[in-house]
C-alpha positions in Angstrom: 7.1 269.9 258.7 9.7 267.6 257.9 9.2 264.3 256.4 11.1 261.6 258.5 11.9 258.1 257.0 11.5 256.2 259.4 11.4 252.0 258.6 8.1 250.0 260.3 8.7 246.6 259.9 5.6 244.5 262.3 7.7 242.7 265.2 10.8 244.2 264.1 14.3 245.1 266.2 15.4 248.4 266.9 17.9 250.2 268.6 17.0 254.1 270.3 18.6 256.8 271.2 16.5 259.1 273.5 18.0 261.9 275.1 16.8 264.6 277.7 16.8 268.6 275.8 19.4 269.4 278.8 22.1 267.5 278.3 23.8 268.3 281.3 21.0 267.3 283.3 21.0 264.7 285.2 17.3 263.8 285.7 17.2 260.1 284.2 19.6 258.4 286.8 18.1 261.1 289.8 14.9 259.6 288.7 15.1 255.9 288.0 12.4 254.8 290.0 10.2 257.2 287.6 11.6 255.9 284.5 11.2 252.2 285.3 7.7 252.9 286.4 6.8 254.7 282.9 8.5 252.0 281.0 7.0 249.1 283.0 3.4 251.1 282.9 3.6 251.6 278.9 4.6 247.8 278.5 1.0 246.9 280.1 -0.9 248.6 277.5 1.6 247.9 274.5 4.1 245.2 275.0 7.5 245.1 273.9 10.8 243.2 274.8 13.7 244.9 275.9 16.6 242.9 274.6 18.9 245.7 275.8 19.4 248.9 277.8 21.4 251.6 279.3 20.2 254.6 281.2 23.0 257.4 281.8 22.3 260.7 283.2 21.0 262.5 279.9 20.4 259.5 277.2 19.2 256.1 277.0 19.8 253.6 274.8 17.6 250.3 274.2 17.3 247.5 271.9 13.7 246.6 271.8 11.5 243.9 269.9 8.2 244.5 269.3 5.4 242.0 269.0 4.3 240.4 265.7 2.2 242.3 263.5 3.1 246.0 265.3 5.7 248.3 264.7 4.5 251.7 266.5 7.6 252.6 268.5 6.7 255.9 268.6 3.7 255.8 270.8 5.3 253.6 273.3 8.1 256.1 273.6 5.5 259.0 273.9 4.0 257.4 276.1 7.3 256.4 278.5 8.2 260.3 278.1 5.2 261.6 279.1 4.8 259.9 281.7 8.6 260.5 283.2 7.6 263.9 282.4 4.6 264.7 284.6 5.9 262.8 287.8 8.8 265.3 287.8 8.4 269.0 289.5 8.3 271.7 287.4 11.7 273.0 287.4 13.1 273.2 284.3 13.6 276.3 281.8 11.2 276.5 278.9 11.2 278.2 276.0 8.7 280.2 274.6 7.9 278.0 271.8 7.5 275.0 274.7 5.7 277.1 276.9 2.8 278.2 274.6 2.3 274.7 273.3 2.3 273.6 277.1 4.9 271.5 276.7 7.6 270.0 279.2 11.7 271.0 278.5 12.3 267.3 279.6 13.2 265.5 276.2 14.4 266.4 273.2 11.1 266.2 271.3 12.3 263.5 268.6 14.4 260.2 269.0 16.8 258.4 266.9 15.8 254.9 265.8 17.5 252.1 263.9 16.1 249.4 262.3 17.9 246.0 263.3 18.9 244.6 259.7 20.4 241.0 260.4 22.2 239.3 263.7 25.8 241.0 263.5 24.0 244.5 263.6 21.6 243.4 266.6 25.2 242.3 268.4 27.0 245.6 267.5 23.6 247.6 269.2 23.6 244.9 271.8 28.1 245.8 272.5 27.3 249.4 272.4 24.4 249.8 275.2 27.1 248.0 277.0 30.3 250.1 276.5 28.6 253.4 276.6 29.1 254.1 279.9 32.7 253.5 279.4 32.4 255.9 276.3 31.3 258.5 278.5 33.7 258.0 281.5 31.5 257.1 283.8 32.8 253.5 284.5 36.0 252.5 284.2 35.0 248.6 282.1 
C-alpha cells in the first residue's frame, strides 16, 4: 500500500479536491440536495468551517478549517462520501475489484489535500474555488 504524506496540523486550513471516479458524470450538481445533506449531517458529529466551496458536476473544491486541536479530514470526507453514496440508486458500472469489496463506483477512492501555509496561499485557494467554473466553461465570469 502506498505510503501518503499527508500534513495534520490540529485546527489547520486546507484546500480539497474530491472528484466523482466518472468524470463525465454528472451526479454532484443532479444531486445537490444529497450532498448538502451529507455535508451538513457530518458537520453535526465533527465540525468544521467551510471558508470556501465549489461544487461542479464531477469535482468539488472546498477550503475548510477545522477545530482546534483536530486535524482528521479524512473521516469527515468519508463520511460526506458515504453518505452521498448510499442515497443515490444503484446505477453506476463497477468494477470487479469495487464489486467484491462492496464498494460504490461513486468517488474516486482518494482526495487531494493541501495544507494552507500562510494568508496569500489561503487567498490563491480562496480565487480558485471561485474561477473554476469559468475554468471549465460552465459560466461565462
Amino acid at each position: 500500500m502506498p505510503n501518503y504524506r499527508r500534513a495534520f496540523v490540529p485546527g489547520g486550513c486546507w484546500f480539497f479536491t474530491v472528484t466523482l471516479l466518472e468524470r463525465r458524470n454528472t451526479l454532484l450538481v443532479d444531486h445537490i440536495a444529497i450532498l448538502r445533506d451529507a455535508v451538513a449531517r457530518t458537520r453535526e458529529r465533527f465540525p468544521f468551517e467551510i471558508d470556501a466551496v465549489v461544487v461542479l458536476p464531477d469535482h468539488l473544491h472546498a477550503v475548510w478549517t477545522l477545530p482546534h486541536g483536530d486535524a482528521d479530514f479524512s473521516t469527515r470526507w468519508r463520511l460526506i462520501k458515504t453518505r452521498f453514496a448510499k442515497e443515490l440508486p444503484k446505477a453506476e458500472r463497477l468494477s470487479a475489484v469495487r464489486a467484491r469489496r462492496g464498494e460504490r463506483g461513486i468517488w474516486q477512492r482518494r482526495f487531494w489535500e493541501h495544507l494552507i501555509r500562510d494568508e496569500a496561499d489561503y487567498v490563491r485557494h480562496v480565487e480558485y474555488c471561485m474561477i473554476n467554473p469559468v475554468k471549465h466553461g460552465l459560466v461565462s465570469r
